[in-house]
Biotite code that builds the C-alpha atoms (Angstrom):
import biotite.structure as struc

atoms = struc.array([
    struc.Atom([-9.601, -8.147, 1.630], chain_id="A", res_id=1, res_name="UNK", atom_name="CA", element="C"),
    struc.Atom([-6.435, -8.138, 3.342], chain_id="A", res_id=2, res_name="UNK", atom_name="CA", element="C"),
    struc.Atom([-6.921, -7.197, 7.215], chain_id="A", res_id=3, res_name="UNK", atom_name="CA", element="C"),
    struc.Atom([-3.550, -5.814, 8.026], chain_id="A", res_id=4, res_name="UNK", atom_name="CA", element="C"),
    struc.Atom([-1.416, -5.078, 8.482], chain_id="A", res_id=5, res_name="UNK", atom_name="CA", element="C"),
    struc.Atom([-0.518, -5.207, 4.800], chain_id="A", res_id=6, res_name="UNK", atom_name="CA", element="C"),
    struc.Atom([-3.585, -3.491, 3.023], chain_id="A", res_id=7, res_name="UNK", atom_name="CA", element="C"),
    struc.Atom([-5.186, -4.004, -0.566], chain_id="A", res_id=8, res_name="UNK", atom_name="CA", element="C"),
    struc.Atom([-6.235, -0.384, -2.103], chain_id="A", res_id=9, res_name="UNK", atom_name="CA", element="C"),
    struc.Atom([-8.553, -1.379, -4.637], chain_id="A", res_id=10, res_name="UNK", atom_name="CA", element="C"),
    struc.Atom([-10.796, 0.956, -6.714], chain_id="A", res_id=11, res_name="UNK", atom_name="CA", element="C"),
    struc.Atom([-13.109, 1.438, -9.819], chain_id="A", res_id=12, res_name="UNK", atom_name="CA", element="C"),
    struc.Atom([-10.975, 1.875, -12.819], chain_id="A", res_id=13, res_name="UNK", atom_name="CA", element="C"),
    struc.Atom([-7.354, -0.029, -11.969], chain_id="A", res_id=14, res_name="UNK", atom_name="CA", element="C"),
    struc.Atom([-5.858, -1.135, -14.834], chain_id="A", res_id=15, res_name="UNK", atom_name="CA", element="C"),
    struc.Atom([-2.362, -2.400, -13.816], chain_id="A", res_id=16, res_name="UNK", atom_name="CA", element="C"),
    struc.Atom([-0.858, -1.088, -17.469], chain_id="A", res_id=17, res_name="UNK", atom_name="CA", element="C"),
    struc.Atom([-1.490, 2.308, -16.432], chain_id="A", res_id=18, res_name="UNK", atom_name="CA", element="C"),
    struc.Atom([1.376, 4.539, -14.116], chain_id="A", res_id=19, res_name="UNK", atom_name="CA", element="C"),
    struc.Atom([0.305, 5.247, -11.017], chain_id="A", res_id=20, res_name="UNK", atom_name="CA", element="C"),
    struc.Atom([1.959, 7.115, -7.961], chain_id="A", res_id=21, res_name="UNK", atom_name="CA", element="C"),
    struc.Atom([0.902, 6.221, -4.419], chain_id="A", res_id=22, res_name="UNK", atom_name="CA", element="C"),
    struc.Atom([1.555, 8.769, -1.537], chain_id="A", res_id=23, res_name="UNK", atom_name="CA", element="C"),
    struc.Atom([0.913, 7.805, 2.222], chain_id="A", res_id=24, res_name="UNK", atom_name="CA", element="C"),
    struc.Atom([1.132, 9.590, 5.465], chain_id="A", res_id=25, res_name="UNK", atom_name="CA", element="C"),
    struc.Atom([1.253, 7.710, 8.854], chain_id="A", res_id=26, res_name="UNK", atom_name="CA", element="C"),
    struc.Atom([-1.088, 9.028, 11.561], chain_id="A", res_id=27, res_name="UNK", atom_name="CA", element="C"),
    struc.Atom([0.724, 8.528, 14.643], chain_id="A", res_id=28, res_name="UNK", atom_name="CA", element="C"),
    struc.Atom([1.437, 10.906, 18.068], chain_id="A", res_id=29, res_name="UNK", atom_name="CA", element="C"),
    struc.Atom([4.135, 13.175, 18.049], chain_id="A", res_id=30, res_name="UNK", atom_name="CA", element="C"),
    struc.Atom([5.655, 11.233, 21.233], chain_id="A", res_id=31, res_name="UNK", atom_name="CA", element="C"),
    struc.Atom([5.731, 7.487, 18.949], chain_id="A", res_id=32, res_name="UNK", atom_name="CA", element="C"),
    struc.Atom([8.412, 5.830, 17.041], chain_id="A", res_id=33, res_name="UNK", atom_name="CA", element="C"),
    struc.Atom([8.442, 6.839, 13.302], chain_id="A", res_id=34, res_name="UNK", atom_name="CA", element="C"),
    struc.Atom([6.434, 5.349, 10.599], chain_id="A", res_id=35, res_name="UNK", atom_name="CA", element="C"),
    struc.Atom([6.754, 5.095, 6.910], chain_id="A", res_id=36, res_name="UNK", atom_name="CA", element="C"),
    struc.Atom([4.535, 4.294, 4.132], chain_id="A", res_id=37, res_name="UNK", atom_name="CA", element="C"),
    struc.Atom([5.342, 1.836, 1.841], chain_id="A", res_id=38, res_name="UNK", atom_name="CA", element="C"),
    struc.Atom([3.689, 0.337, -1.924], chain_id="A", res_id=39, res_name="UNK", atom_name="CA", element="C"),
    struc.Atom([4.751, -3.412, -1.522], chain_id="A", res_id=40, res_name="UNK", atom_name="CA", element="C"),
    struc.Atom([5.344, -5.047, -5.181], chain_id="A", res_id=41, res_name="UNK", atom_name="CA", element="C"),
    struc.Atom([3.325, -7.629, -6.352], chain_id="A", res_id=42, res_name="UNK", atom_name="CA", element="C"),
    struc.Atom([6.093, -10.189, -5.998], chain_id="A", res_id=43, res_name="UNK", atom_name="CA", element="C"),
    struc.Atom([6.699, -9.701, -2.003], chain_id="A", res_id=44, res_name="UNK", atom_name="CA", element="C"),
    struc.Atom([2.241, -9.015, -1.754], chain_id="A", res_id=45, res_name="UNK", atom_name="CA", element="C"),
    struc.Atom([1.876, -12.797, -3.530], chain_id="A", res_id=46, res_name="UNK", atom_name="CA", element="C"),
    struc.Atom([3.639, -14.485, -0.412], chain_id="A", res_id=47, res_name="UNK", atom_name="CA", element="C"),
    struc.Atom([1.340, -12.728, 2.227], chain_id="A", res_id=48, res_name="UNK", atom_name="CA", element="C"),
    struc.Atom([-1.524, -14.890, 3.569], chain_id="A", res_id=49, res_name="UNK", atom_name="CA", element="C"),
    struc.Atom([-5.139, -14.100, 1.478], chain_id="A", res_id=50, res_name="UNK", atom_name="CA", element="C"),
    struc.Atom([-3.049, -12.053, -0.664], chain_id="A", res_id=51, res_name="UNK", atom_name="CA", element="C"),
    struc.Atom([-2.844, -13.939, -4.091], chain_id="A", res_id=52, res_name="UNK", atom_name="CA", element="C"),
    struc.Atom([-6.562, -13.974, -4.814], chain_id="A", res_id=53, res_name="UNK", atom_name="CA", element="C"),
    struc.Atom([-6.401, -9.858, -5.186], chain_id="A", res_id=54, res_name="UNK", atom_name="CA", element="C"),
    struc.Atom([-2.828, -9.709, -7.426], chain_id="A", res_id=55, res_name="UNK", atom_name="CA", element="C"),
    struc.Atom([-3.934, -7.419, -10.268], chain_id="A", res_id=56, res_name="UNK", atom_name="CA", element="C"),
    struc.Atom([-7.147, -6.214, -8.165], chain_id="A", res_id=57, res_name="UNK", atom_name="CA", element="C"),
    struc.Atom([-5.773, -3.608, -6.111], chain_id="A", res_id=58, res_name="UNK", atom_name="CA", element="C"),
    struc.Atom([-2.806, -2.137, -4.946], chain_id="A", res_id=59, res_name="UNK", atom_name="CA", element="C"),
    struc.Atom([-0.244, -3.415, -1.669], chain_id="A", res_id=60, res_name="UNK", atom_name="CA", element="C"),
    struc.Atom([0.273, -0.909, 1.242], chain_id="A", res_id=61, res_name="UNK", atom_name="CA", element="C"),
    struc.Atom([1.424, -1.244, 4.772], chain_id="A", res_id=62, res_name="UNK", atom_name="CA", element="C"),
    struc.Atom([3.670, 0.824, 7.312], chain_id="A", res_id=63, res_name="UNK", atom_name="CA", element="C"),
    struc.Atom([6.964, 0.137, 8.086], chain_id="A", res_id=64, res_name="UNK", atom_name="CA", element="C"),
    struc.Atom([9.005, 1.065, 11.632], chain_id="A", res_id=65, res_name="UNK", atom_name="CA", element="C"),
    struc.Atom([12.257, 2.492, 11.174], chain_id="A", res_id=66, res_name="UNK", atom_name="CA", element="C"),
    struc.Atom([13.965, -0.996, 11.886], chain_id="A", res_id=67, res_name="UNK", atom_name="CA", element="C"),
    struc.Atom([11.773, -2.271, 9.057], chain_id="A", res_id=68, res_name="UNK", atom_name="CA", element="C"),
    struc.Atom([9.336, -4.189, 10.744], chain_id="A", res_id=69, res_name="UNK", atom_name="CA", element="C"),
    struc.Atom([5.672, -3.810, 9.796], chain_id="A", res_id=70, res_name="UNK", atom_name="CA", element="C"),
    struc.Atom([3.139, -2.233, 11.994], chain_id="A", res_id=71, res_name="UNK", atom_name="CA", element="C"),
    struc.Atom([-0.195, -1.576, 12.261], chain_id="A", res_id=72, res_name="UNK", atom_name="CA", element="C"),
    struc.Atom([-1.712, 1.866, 12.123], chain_id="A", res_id=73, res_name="UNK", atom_name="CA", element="C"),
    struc.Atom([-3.475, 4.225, 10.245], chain_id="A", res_id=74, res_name="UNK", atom_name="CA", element="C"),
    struc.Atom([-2.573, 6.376, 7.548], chain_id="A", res_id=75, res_name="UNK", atom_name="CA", element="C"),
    struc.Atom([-3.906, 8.345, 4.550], chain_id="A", res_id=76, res_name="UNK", atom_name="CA", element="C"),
    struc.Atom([-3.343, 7.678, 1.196], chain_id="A", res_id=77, res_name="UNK", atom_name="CA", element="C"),
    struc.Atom([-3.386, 9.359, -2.388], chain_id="A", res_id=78, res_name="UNK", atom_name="CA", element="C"),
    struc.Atom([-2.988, 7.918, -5.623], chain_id="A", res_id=79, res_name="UNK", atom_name="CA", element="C"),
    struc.Atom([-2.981, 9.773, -8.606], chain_id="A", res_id=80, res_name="UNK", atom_name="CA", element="C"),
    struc.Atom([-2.248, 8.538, -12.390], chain_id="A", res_id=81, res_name="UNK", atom_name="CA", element="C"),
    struc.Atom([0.555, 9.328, -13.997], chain_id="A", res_id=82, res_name="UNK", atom_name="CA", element="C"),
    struc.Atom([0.287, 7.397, -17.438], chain_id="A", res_id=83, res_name="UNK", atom_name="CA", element="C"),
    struc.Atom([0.792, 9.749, -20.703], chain_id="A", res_id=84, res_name="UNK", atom_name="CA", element="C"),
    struc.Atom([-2.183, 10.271, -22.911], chain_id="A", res_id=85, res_name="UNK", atom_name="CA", element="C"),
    struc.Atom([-1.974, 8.185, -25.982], chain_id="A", res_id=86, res_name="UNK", atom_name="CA", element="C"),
])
């Protein structure tokens, strides 16, 4: 597992053919800079440190500062699957 601040969600069921949509909020103060959530693709995950032993295991997450650096910090996630029924 990734420790951050670039996160691995991985759960039961994943199946990267399916369609998935991942929503994120960033828990921060009211008084701190602003934060946004962001899925990071498999191709920019791959060149993180411990990161290419989970490609196809989970998917990328991190926060992002407004000058597009990343920072730590918790958030809450959703994911919910989108893929038409065959």
């Amino acid at each position: 597992m990734l420790g951050g601040p670039t996160y691995c969600i991985a759960f039961d069921g994943l199946d990267v053919q399916r369609h998935y949509v991942v929503k994120g909020t960033p828990i921060r103060p009211v008084d701190s800079r602003p934060r946004l959530f962001e899925v990071v693709p498999d191709e920019i995950a791959g060149d993180l440190d411990g990161a290419s032993d989970l490609l196809g295991k989970g998917l990328f997450v991190r926060l992002v500062s407004i000058a597009d650096e990343v920072v730590k910090g918790p958030f809450m996630f959703e994911i919910s699957d989108f893929t038409e029924p065959a």
